[in-house]
GUZA-60051 format. One record per atom (N, C-alpha, C, O, CB): residue in one letter; x, y, z. Coordinates in steps of 0.2 Angstrom, whole numbers, plus 5000, padded with zeros to 4 digits. Glycine has a CB too. Example, Ala and Ser with C-alpha at 12.3 -4.5 7.8 and 13.67 -1.06 7.14 Angstrom:
a506649725039/a506249785039/a506649845039/a507149835042/a505749785045/s506449895035/s506849955036/s506450005039/s506750065040/s507049975029/
END
This chain:
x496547945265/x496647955257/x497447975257/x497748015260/x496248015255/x497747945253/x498447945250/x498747995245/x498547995239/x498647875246/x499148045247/x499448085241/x499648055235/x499648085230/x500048125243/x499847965235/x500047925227/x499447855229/x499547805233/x501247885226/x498947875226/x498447825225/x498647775219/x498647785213/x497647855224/x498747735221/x499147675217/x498647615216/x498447575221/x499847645220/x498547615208/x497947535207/x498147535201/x498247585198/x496947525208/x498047455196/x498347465192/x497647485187/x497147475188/x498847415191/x498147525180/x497647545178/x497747635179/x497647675174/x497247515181/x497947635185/x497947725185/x498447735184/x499047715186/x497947755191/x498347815179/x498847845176/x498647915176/x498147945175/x499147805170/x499447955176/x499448015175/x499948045169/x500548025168/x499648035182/x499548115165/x499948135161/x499848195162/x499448235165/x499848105155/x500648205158/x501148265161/x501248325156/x501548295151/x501948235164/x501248375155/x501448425149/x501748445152/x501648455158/x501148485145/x502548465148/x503148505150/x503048565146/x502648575142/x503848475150/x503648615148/x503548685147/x503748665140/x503548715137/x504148745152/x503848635137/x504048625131/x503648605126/x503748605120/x504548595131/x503048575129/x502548575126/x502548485127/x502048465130/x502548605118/x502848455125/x503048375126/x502448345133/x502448365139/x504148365129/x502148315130/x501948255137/x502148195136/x502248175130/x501248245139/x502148155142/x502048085143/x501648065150/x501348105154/x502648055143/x501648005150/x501147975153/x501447905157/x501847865155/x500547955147/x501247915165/x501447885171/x500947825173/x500447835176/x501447935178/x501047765169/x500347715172/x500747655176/x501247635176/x499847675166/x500147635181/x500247575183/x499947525181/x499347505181/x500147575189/x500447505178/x500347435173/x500247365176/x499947325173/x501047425167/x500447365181/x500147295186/x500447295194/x501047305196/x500347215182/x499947265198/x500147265205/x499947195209/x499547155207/x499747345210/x500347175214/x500547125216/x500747125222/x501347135223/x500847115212/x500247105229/x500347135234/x500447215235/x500047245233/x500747095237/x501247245238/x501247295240/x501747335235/x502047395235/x501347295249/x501747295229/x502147295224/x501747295217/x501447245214/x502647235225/x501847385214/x501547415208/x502247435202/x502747465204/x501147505212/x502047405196/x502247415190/x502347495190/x502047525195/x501747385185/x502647525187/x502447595183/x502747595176/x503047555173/x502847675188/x502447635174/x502847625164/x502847705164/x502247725166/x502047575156/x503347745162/x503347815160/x503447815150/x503947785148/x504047845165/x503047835147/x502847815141/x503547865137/x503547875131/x502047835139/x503947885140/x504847915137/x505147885138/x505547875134/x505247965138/x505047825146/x505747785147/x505647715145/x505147695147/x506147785155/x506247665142/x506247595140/x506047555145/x505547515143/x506847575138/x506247545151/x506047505157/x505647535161/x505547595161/x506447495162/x505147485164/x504647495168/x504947505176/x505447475178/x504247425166/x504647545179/x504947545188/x504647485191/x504447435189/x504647615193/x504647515196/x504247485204/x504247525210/x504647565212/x504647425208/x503747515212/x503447555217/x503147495224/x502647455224/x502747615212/x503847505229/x503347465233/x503047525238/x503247585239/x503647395237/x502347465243/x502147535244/x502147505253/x501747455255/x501347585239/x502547545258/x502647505266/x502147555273/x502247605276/x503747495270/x501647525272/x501247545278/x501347645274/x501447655268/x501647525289/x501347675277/x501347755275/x501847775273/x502147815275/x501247805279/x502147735267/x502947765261/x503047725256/x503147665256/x503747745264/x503047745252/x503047735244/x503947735245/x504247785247/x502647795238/x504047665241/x504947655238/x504747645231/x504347605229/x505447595241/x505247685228/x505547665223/x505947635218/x506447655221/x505447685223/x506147605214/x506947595211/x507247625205/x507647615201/x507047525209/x506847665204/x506947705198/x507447735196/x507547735190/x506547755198/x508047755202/x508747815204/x509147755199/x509547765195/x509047835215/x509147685202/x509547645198/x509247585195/x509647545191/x509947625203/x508647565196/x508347495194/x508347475199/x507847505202/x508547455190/x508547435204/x508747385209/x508647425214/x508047415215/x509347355209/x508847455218/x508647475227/x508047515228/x507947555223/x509247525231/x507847505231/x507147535233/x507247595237/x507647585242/x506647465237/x507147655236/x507247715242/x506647755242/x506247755237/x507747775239/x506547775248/x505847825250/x505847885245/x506147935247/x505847855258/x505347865239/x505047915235/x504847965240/x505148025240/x504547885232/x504047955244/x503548005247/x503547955251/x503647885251/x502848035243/x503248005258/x502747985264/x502148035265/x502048095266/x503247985271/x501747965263/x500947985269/x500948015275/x500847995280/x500547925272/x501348105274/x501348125281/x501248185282/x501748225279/x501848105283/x500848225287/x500748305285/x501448335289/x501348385293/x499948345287/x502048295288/x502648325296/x502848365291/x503148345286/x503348275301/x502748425292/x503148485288/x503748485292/x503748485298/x502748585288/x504348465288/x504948465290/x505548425290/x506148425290/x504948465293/x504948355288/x505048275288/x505748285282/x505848335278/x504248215284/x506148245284/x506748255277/x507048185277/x506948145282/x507348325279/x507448155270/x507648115268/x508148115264/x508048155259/x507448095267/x508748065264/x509048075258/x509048015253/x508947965255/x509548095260/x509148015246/x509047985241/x509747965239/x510048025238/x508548015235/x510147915239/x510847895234/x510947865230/x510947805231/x511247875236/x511147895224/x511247855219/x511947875215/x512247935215/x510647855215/x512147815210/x512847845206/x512547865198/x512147835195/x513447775207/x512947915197/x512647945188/x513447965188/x513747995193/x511748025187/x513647945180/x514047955178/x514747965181/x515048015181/x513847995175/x514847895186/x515347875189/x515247925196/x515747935198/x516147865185/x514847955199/x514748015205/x514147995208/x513647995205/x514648085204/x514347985215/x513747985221/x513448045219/x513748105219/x514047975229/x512848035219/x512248085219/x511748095224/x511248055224/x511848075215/x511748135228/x511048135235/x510648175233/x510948215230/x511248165243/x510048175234/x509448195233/x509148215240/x508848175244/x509048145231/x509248285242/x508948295250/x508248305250/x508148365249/x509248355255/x507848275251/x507148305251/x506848305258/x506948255261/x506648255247/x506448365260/x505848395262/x505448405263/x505248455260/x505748405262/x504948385266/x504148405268/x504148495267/x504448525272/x503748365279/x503948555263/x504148615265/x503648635266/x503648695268/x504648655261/x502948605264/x502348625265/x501848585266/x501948535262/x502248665261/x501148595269/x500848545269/x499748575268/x499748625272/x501148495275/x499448555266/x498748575265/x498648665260/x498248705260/x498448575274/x499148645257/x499248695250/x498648705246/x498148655247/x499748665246/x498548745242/x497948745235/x498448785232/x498748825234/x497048795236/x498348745223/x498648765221/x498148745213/x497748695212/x499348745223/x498248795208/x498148805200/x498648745197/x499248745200/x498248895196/x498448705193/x498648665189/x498548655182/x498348605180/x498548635191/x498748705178/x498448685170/x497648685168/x497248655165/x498648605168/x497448755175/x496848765174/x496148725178/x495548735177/x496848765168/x496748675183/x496048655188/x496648665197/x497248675200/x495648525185/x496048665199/x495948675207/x496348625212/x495948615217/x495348685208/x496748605212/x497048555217/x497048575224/x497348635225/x497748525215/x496548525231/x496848565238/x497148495241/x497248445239/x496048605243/x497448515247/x497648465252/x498248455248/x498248395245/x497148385253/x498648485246/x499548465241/x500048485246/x500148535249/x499748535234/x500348435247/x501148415252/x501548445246/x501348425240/x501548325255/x502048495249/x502548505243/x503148495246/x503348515252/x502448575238/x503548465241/x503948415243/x504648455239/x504548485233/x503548345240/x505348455241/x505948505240/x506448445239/x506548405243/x506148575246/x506848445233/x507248405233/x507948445231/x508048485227/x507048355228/x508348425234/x509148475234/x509648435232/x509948405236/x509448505241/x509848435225/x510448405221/x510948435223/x511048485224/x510448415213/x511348335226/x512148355228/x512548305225/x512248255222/x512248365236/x513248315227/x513648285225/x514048255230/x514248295235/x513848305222/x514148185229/x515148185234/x515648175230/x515848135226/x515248095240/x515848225232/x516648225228/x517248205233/x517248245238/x516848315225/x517648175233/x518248175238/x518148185245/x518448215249/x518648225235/x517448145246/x517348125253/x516948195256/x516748195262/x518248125257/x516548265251/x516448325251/x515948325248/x515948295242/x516948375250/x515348365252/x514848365251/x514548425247/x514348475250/x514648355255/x514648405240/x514448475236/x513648485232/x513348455228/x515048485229/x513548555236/x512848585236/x512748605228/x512948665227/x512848645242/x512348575222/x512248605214/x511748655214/x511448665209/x511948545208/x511748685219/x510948725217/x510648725216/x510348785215/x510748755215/x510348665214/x509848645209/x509348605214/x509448545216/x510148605201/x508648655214/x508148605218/x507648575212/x507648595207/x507748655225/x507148525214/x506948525212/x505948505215/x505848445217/x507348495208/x505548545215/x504848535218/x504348505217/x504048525212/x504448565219/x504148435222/x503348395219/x502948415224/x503148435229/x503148305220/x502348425221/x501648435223/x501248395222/x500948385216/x501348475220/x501148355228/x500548295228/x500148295231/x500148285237/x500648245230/x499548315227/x498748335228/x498448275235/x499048275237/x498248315219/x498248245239/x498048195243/x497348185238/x497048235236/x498048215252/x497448095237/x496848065232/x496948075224/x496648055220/x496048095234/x497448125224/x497748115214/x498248095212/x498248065206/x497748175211/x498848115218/x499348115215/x499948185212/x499848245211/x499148075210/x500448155211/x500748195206/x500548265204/x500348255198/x500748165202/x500548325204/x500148365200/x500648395199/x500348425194/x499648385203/x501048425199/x501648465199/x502148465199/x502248475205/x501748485201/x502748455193/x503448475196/x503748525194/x503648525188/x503848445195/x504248575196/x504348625195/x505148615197/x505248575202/x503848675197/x505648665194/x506248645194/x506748715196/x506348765194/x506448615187/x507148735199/x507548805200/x507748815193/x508148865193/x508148805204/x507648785187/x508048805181/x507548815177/x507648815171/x508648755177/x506848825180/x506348825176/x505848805174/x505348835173/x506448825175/x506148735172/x505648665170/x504948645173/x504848665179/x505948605171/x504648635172/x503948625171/x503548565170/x503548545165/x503848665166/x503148525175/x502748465172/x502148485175/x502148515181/x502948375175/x501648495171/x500948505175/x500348425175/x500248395170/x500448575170/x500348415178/x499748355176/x499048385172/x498648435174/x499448315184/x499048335166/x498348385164/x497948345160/x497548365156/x498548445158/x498048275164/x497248205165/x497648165166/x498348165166/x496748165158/x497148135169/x497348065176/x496648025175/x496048045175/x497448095186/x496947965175/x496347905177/x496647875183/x497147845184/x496147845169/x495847885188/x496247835197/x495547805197/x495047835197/x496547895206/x495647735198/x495247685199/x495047675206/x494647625208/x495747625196/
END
């Protein structure tokens, strides 16, 4: 069973602390290669998915980078690179936990990898650390169920259709 069960058709929707939701579907798949549509942003993603790792292109459109891995290695780590607003951006992510139970907007999720992402910068060849983490919680067989931010922010999953 897969923490991102991907068929098309399946989709997940999200309430932020602000009250706002939207909605993550996979709008069509094609061998190991899944559509996604996020119902705030103009373009559609991709998600390919390689034996136990989901890539994505979402950081830029074009390059595919290891979203998640199918993997209970508490420790496992990776990094994400992309450019925003003329600056290299890294994304350090971490396996920091794995066979979690956690409350979600009032239902019971068990078997959750949670997942630590650490916003950085390269500045002049120097690796600057923003403080700013940000945490997924991926239920195994649902998906997504959680993100939660150092500044606060909030996405709860609060319905999902998986095919």
């Amino acid at each position: 069973m897969s923490y991102y069960p991907l068929a098309t058709g399946n989709s997940w929707t999200y309430t932020m602390k602000d009250g706002n939701t939207y909605t993550n579907e996979v709008t069509a798949a094609e061998g190991n290669l899944f559509t996604m549509k996020n119902s705030m942003m103009p373009n559609a993603t991709q998600i390919k998915q390689e034996g136990d790792e989901f890539h994505a292109n979402h950081w830029d459109g074009t390059t595919f980078q290891l979203l998640l891995k199918d993997t209970d290695e508490k420790g496992y780590d990776w990094d994400v690179k992309f450019t925003a607003n003329g600056l290299e951006n890294i994304l350090r992510h971490v396996i920091k936990d794995t066979g979690l139970t956690k409350e979600v907007a009032g239902k019971t999720y068990t078997d959750i990898m949670l997942i630590e992402a650490e916003s950085m910068l390269m500045m002049n060849g120097s690796l600057i650390t923003l403080s700013y983490f940000t945490q997924y919680y991926y239920a195994k067989g649902v998906g997504l169920v959680l993100v939660t931010t150092s500044a606060g922010d909030e996405h709860n999953l609060t319905a999902s259709v998986l095919n």
